[in-house]
MDAnalysis code that builds the backbone (N, CA, C; Angstrom):
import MDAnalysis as mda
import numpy as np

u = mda.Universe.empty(450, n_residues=150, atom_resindex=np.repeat(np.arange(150), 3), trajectory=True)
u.add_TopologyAttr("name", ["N", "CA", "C"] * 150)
u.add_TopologyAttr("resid", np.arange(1, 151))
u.add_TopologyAttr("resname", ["UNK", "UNK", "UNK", "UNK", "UNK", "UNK", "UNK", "UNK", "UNK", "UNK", "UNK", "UNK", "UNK", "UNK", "UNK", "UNK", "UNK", "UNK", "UNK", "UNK", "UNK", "UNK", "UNK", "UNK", "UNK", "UNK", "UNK", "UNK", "UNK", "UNK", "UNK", "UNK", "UNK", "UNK", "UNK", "UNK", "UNK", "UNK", "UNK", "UNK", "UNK", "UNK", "UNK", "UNK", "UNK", "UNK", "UNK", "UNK", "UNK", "UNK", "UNK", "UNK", "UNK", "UNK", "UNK", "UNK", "UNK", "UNK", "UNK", "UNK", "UNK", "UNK", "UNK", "UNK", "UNK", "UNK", "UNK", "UNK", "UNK", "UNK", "UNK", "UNK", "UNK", "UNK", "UNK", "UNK", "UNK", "UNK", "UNK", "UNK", "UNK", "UNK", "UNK", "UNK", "UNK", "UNK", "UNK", "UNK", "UNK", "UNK", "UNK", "UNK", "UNK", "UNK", "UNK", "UNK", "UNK", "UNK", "UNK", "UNK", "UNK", "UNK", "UNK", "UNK", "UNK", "UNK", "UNK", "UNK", "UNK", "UNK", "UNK", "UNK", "UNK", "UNK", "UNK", "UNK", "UNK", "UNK", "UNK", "UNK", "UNK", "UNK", "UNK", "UNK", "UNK", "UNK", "UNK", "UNK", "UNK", "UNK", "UNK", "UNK", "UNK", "UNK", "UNK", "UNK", "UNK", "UNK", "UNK", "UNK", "UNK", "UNK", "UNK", "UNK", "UNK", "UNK", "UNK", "UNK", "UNK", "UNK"])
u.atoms.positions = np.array([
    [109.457, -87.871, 150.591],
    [110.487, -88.208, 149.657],
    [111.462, -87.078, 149.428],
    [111.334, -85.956, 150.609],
    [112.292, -84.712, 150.285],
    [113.197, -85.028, 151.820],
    [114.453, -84.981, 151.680],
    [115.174, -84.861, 152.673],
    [115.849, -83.458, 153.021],
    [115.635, -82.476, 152.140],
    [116.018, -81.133, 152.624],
    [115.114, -80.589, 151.890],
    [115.347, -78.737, 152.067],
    [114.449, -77.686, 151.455],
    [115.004, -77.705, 150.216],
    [116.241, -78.060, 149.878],
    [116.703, -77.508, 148.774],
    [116.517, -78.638, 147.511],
    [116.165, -79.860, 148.378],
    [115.614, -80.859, 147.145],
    [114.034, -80.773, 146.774],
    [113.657, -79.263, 147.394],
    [111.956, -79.439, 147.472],
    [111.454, -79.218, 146.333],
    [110.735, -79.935, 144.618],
    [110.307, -79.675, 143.756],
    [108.724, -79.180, 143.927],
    [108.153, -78.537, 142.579],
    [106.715, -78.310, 143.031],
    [106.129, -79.739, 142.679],
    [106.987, -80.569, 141.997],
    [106.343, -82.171, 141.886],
    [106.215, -83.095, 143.135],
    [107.139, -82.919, 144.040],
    [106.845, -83.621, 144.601],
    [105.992, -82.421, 146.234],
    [105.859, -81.388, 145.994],
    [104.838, -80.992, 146.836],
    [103.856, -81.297, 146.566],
    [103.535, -81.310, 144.967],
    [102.174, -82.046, 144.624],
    [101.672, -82.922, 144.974],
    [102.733, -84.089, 145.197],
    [102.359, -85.356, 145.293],
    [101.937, -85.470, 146.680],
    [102.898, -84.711, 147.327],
    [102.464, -84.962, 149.205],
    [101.226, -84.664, 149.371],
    [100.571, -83.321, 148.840],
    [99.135, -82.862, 149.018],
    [98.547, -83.624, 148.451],
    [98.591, -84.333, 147.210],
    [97.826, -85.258, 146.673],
    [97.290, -86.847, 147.685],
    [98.852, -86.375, 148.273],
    [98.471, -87.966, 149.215],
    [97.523, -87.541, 150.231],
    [97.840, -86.500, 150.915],
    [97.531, -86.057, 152.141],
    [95.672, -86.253, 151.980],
    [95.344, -85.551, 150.488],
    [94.008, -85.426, 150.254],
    [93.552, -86.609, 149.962],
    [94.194, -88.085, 149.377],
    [93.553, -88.834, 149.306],
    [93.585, -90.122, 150.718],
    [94.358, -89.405, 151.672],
    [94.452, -90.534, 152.987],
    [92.777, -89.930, 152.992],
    [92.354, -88.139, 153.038],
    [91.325, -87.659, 154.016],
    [89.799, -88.236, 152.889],
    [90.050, -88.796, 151.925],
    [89.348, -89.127, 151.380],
    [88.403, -90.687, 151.475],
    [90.048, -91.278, 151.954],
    [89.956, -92.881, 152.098],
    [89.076, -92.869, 154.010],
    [90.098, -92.297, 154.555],
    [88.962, -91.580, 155.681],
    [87.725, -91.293, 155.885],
    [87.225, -90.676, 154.702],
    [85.789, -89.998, 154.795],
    [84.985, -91.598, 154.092],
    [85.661, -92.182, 153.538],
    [84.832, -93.070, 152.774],
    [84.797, -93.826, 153.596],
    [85.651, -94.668, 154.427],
    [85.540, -95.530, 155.890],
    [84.024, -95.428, 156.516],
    [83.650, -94.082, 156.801],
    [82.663, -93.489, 157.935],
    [81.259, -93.605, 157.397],
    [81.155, -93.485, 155.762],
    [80.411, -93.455, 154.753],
    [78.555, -94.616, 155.453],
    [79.116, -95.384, 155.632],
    [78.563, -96.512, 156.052],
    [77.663, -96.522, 157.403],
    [78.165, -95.707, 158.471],
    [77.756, -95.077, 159.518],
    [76.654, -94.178, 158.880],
    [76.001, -94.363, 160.396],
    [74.194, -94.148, 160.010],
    [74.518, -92.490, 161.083],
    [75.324, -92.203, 162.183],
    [75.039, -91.558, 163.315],
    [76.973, -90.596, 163.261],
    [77.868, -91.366, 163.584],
    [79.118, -91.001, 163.558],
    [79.509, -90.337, 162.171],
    [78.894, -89.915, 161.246],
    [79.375, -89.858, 159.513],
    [79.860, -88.237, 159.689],
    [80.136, -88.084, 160.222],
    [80.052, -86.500, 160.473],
    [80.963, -85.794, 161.628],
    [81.632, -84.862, 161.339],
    [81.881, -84.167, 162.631],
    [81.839, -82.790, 162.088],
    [81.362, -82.310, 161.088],
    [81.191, -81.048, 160.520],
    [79.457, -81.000, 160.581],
    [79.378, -79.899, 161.425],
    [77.837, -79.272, 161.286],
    [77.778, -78.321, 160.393],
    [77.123, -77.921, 159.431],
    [77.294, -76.875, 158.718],
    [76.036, -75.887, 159.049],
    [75.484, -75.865, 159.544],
    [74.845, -74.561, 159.810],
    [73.794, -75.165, 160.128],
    [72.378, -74.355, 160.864],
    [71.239, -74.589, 161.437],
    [70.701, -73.431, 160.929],
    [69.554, -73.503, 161.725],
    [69.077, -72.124, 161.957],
    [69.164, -71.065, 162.653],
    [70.212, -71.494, 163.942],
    [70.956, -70.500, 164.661],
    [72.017, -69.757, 163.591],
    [72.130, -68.561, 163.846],
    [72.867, -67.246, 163.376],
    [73.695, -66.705, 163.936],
    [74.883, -66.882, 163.448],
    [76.324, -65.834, 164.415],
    [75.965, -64.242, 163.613],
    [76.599, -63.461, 164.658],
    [76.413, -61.836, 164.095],
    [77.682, -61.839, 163.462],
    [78.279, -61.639, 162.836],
    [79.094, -61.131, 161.778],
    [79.410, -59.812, 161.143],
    [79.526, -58.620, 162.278],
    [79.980, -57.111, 161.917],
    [78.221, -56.640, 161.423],
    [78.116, -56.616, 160.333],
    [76.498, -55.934, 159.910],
    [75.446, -57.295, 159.563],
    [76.040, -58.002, 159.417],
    [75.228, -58.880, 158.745],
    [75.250, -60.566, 159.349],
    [74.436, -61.250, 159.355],
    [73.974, -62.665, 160.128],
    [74.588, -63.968, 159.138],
    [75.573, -64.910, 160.012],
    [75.833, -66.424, 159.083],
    [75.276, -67.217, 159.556],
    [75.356, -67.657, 158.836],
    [75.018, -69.186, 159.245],
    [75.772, -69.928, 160.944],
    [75.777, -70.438, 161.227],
    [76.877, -71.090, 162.774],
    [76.710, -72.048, 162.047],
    [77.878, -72.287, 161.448],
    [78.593, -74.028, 161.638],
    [79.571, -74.201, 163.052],
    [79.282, -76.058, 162.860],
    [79.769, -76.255, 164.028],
    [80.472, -77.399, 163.814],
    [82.218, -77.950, 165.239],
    [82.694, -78.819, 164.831],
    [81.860, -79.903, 165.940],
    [81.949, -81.142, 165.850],
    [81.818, -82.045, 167.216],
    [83.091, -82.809, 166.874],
    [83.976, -83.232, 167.812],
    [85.151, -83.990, 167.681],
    [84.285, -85.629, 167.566],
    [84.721, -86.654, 166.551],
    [84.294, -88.032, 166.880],
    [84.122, -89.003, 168.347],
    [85.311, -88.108, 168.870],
    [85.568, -88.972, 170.023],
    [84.140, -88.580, 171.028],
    [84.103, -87.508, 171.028],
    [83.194, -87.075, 171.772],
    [81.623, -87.187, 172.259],
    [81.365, -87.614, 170.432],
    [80.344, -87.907, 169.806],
    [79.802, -89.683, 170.395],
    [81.245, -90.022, 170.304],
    [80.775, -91.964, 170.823],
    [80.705, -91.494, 172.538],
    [81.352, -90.565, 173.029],
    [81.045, -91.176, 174.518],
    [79.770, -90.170, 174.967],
    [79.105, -89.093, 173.820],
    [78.450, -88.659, 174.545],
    [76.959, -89.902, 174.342],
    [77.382, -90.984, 172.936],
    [76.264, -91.963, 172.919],
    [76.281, -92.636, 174.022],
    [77.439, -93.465, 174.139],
    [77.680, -94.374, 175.114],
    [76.750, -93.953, 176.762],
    [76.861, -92.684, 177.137],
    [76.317, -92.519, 178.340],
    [75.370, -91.661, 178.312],
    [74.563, -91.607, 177.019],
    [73.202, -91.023, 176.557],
    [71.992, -92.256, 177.414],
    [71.546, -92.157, 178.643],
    [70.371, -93.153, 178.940],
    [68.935, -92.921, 178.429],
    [69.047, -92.150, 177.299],
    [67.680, -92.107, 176.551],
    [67.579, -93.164, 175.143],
    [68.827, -93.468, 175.092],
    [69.196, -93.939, 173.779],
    [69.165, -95.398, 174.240],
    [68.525, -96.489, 174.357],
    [69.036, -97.899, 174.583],
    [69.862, -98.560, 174.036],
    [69.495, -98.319, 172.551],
    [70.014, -99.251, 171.571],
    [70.963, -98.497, 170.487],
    [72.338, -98.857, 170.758],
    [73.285, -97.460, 169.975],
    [73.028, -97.873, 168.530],
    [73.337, -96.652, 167.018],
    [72.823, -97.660, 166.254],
    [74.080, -97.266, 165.495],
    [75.521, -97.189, 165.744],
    [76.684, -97.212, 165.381],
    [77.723, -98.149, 165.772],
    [77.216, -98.284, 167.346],
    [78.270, -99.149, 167.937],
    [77.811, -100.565, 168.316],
    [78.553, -101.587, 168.197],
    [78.181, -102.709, 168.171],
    [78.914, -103.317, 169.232],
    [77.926, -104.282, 169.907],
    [78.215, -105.535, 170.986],
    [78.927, -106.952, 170.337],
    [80.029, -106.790, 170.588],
    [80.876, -108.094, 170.512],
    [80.362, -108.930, 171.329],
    [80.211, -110.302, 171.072],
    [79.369, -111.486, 172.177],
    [81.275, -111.853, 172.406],
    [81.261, -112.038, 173.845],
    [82.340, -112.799, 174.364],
    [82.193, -114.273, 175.761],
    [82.500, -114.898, 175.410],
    [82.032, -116.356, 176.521],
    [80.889, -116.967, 175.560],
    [80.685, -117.983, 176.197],
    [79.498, -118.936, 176.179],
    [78.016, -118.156, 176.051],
    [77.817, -117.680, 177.389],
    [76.688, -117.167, 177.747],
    [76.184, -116.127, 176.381],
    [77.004, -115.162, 176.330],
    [76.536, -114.142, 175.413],
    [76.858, -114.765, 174.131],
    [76.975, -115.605, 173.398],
    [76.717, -116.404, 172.743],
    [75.888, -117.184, 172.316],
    [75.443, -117.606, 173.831],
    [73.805, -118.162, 173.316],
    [72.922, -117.246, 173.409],
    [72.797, -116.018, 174.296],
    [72.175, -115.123, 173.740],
    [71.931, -114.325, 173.041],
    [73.068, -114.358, 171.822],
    [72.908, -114.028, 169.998],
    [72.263, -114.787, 169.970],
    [72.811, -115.952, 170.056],
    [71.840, -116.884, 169.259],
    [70.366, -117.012, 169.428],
    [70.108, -116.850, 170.585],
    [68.540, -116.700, 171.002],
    [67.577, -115.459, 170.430],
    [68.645, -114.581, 170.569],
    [68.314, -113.135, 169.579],
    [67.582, -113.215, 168.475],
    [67.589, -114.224, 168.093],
    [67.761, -113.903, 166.402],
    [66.028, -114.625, 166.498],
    [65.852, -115.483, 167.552],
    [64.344, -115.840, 167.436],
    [63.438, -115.158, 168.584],
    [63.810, -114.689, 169.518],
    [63.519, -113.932, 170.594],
    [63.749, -112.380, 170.631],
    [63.081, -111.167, 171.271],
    [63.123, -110.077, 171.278],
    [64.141, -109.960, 172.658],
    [65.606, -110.106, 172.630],
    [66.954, -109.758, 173.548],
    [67.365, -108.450, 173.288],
    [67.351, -107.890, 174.463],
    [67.924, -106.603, 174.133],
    [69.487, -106.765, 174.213],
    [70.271, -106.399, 173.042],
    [71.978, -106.022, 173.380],
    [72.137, -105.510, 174.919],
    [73.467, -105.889, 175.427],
    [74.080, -104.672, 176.502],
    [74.399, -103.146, 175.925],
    [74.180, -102.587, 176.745],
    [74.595, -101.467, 176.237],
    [76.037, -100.745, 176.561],
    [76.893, -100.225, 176.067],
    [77.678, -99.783, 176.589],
    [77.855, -98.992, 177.671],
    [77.301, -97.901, 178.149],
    [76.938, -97.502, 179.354],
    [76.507, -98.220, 180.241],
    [76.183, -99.693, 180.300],
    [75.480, -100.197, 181.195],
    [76.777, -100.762, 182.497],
    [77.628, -100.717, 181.863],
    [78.833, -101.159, 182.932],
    [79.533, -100.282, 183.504],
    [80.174, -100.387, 184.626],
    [81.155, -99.619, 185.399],
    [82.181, -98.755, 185.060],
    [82.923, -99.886, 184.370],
    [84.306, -99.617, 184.019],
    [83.936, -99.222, 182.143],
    [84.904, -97.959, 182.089],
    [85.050, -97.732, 180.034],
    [86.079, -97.604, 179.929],
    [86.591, -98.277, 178.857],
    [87.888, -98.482, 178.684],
    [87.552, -98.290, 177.432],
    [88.094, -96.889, 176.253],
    [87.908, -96.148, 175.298],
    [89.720, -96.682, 174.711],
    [89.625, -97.520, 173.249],
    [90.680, -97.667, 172.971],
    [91.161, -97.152, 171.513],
    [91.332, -96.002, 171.393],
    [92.156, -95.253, 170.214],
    [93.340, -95.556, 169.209],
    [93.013, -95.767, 168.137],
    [94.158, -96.346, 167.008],
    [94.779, -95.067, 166.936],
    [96.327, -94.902, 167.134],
    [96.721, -93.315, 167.070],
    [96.805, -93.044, 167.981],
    [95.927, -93.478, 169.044],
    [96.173, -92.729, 170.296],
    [95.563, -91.198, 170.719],
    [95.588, -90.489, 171.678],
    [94.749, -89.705, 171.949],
    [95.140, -88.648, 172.471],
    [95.029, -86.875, 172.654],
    [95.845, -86.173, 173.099],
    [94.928, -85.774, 174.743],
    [96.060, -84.774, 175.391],
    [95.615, -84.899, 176.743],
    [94.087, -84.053, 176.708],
    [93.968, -83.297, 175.938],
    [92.919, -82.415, 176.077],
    [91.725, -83.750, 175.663],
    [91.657, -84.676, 174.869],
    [90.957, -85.213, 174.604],
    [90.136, -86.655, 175.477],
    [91.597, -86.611, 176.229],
    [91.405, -87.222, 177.990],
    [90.479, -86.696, 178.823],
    [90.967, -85.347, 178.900],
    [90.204, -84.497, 179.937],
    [88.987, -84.052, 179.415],
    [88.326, -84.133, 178.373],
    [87.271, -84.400, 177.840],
    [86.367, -85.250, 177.713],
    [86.656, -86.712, 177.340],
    [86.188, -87.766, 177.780],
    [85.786, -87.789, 179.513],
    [86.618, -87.789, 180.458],
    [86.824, -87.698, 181.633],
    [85.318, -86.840, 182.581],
    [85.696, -85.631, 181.984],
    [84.439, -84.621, 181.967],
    [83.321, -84.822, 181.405],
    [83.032, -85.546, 180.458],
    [81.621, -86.049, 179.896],
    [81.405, -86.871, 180.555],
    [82.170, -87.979, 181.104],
    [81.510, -89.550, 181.557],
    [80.926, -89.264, 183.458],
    [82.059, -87.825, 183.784],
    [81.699, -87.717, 184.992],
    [80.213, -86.889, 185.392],
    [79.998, -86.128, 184.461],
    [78.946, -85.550, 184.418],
    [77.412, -86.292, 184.297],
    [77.845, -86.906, 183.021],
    [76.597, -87.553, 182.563],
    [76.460, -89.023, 183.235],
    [77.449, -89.735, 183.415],
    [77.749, -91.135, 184.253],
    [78.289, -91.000, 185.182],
    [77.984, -90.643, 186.292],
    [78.586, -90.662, 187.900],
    [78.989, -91.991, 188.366],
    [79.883, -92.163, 188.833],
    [80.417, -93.519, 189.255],
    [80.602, -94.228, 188.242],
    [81.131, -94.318, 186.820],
    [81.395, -94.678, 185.821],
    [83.141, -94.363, 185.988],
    [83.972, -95.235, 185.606],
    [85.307, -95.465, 185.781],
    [85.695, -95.520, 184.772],
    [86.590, -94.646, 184.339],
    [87.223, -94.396, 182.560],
    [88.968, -94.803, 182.787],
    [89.179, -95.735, 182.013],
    [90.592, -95.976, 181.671],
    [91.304, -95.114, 180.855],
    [92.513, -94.963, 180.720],
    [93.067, -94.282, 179.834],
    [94.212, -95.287, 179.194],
    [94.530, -95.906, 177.966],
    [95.283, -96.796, 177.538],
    [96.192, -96.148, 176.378],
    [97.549, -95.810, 176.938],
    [98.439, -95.690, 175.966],
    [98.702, -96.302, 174.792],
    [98.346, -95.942, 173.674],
    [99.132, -96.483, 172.432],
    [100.514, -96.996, 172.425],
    [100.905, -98.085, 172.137],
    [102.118, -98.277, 171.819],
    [102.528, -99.033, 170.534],
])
């Protein structure tokens, strides 16, 4: 709501930070619900950074994005317990439905060829070449799309 420096009040800087803090709020409360993804701040372990004379704590970041594809092509993990299988067609349809009286295992996301990772916002290049590098490592012959936001 400022169109130059010289209309800049400390009221309405307030207000911008005020917003800014309550988008990261409405944000954090979104994730709230998540059992696995709730997080991308580690705050410390029991590993220790040296720090000049004296030992901290190591906190650590994990980016979100990173976090779903390192589930996605985790083959220890069968059953993701963040991300969910959309039933699409007939077929996988009746096998919800059968689910619910029968022991069906979901697909898993890793279980297919092709990943096609689709970002609200969109995604920067480093975060490409990241994805890219995890799926090739851990999923060989796994085929990653990259889909522009528009």
């Amino acid at each position: 709501g400022c169109d130059s420096p010289q209309n800049l009040t400390s009221q309405k800087a307030r207000e911008a930070v005020d917003n800014v803090f309550r988008s990261l709020r409405d944000i954090a409360r979104a994730r709230m619900h998540m059992k696995q993804f709730n997080s991308i701040h580690n705050p410390g372990s029991n590993t220790h950074q040296a720090s000049g004379s004296s030992f901290l704590p190591c906190a650590s970041y994990k980016p979100l994005l990173k976090q779903i594809v390192e589930e996605i092509c985790n083959p220890e993990r069968p059953d993701p317990v963040d991300i969910e299988h959309m039933s699409s067609g007939l077929t996988d349809l009746l096998k919800t439905g059968f689910s619910m009286f029968m022991k069906v295992n979901r697909p898993h996301p890793g279980d297919h060829p092709l990943l096609i990772i689709f970002m609200v916002g969109g995604v920067t290049v480093s975060e490409v070449k990241m994805v890219k590098d995890l799926v090739t490592t851990r999923k060989p012959g796994t085929q990653v799309k990259t889909v522009p936001n528009v």
